[in-house]
C-alpha positions in Angstrom: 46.8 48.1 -47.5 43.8 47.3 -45.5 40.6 47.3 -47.1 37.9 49.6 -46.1 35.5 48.3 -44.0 32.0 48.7 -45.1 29.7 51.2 -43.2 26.4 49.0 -41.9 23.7 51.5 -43.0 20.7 52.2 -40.1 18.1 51.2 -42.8 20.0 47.6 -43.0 20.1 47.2 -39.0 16.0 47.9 -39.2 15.3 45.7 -41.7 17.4 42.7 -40.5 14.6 40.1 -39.6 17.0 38.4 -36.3 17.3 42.1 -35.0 13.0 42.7 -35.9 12.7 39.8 -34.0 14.0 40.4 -30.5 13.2 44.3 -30.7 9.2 42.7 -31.2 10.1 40.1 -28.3 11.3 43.0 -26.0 7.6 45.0 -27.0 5.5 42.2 -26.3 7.2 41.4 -22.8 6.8 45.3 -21.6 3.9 45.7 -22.7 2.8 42.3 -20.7 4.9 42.4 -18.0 2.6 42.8 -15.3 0.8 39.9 -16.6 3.8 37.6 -17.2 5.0 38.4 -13.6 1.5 38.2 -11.8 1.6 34.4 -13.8 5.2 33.5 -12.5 4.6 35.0 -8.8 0.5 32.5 -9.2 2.9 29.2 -10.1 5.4 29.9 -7.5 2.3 30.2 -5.3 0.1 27.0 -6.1 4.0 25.3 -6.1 4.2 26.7 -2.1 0.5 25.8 -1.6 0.9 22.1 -2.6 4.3 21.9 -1.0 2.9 22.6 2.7 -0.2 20.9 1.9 1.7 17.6 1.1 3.7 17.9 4.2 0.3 18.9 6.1 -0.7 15.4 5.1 2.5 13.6 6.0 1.8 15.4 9.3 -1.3 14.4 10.2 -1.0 10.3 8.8 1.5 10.5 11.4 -0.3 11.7 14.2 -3.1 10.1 13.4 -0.9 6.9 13.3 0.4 7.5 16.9 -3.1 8.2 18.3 -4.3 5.3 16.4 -2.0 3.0 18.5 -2.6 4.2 21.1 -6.0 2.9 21.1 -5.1 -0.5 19.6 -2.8 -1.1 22.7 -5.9 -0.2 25.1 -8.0 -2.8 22.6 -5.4 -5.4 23.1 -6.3 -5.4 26.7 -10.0 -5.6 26.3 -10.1 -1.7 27.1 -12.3 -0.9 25.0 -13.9 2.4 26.8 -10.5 3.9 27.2 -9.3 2.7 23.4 -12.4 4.7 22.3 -11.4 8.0 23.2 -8.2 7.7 21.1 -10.1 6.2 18.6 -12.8 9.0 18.4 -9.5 11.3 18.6 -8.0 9.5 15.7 -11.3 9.9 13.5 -12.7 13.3 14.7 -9.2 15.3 13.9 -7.5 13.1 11.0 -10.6 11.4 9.1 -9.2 12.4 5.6 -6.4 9.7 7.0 -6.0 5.9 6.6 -5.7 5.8 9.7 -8.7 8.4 11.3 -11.0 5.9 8.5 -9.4 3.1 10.2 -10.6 4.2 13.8 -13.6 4.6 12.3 -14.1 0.8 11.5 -13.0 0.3 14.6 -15.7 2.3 16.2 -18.5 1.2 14.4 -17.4 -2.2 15.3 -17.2 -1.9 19.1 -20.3 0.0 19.0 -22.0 -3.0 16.8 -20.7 -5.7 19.3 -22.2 -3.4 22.3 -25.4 -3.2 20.5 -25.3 0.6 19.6 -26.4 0.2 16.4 -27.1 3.9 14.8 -23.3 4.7 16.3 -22.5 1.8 14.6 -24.2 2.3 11.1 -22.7 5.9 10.6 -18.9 4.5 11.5 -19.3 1.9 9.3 -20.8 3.8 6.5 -18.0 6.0 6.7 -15.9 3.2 6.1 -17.9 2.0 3.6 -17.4 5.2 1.7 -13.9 6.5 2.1 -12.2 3.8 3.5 -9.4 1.1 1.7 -8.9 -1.9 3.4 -10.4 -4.5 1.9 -11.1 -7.0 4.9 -12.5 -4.0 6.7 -14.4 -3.0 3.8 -15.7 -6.1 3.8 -16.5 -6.8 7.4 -17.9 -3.1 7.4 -20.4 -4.3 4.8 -21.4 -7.4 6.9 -22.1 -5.5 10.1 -24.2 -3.2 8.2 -26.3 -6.0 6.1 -26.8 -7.3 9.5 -28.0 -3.8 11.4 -30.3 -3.4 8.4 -32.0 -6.8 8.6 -32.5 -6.3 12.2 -34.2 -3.1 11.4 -36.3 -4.6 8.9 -34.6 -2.7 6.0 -34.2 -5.7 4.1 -33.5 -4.0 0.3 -30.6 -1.9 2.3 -29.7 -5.7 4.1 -29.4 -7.0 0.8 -27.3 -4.1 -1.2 -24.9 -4.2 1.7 -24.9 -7.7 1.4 -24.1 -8.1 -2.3 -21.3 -5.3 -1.8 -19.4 -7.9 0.1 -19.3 -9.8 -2.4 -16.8 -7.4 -3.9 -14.5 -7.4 -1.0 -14.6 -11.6 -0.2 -11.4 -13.2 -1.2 -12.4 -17.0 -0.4 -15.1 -19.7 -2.2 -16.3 -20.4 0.9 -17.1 -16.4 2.5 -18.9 -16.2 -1.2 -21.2 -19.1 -0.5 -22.2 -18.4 3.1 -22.4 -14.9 1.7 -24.8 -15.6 -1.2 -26.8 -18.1 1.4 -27.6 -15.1 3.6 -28.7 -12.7 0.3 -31.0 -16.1 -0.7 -32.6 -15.9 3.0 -33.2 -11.8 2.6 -34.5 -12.4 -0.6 -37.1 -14.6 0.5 -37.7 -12.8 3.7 -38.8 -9.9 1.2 -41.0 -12.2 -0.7 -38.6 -13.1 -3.6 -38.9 -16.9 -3.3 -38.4 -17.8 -6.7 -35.0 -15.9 -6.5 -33.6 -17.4 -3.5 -34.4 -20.8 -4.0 -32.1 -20.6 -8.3 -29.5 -18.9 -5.5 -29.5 -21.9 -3.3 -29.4 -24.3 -5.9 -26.6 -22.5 -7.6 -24.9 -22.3 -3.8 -25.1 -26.3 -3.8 -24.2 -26.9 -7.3 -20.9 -24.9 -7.6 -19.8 -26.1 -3.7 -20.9 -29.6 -3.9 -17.5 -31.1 -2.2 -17.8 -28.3 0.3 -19.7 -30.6 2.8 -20.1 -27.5 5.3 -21.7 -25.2 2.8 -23.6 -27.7 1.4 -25.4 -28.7 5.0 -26.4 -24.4 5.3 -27.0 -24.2 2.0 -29.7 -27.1 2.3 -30.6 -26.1 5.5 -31.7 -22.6 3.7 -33.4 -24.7 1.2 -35.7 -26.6 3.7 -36.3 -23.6 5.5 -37.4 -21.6 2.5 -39.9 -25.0 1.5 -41.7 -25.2 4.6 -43.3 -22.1 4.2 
């Protein structure tokens, strides 16, 4: 004979702790639904923001690549009034590109070689602040140490200066750097400073016999006064 089954008592089904469990689970998610759903449909929407925001992006460094092209083609062929307007294109609509940064070096240079000056200082600080290229990060620093010492602004000359520094991959673009900070140092009055800077120049380039002749040259030019 089969044995009776046992009858599963309601007061057993309540008190089983798996069953207390998913009946407190099922509570908590009505009574937060609209919360939990709200949270789900806010991650699905930052997830769709980012998503056209990183192909934005791809978008425009690609444009910005074209347009910047463009003008290096004109700048090839010593256009340098046509190259500008693609340039200026490049940097007014895609600046938070490598490329738009890049037109802007290449602004602020044309503009420095023209003579333009204040165009050229605000390129080139743009560069100096947002851009990534190294060499151009470099040269940018240059141009501007230079603009500034023509303007007289010889504590801006010499920051800008010094910032090369960071950017100069070569012994010998360190000394002729460090030569011109020794000659804006002592154009400010600082001739104790520039004349340890010199000395260090000659000491640490002593086989260099092209550095050594400026750096001397610096020298004499700093003891006849």
């Amino acid at each position: 004979m089969l044995k009776p089954k046992r009858k599963i008592l309601r007061q057993e089904i309540e008190e089983d702790p798996f069953i207390e469990a998913l009946f407190s689970i099922k509570q908590h998610f009505e009574v937060h639904k609209k919360l939990y759903l709200r949270s789900i449909a806010g991650f699905i929407g930052i997830i769709l923001i980012i998503s056209f925001f990183l192909k934005s992006q791809s978008t425009n460094a690609n444009n910005a690549s074209i347009v910047l092209n463009k003008a290096m083609v004109f700048m090839a062929q010593k256009d340098n009034l046509n190259a500008m307007i693609f340039l200026e294109e490049a940097n007014d609509k895609y600046s938070n590109t490598d490329s738009g940064l890049d037109a802007a070096y290449y602004l602020g240079k044309i503009h420095f070689d023209r003579g333009d000056y204040d165009l050229s200082k605000s390129f080139l600080k743009e560069y100096t602040n947002k851009g990534s290229n190294k060499l151009f990060l470099g040269a940018s620093c240059k141009a501007l140490a230079n603009i500034y010492e023509k303007n007289n602004e010889l504590e801006k000359a010499i920051k800008f200066q010094r910032l090369q520094l960071k950017y100069i991959n070569t012994n010998l673009d360190n000394a002729y750097a460090n030569i011109n900070i020794a000659k804006l140092s002592f154009k400010m009055g600082d001739e104790k400073s520039a004349k340890i800077l010199i000395d260090q120049i000659i000491k640490e380039n002593s086989e260099n016999f092209a550095v050594v002749q400026l750096a001397e040259q610096a020298k004499g030019e700093i003891l006849a006064k």
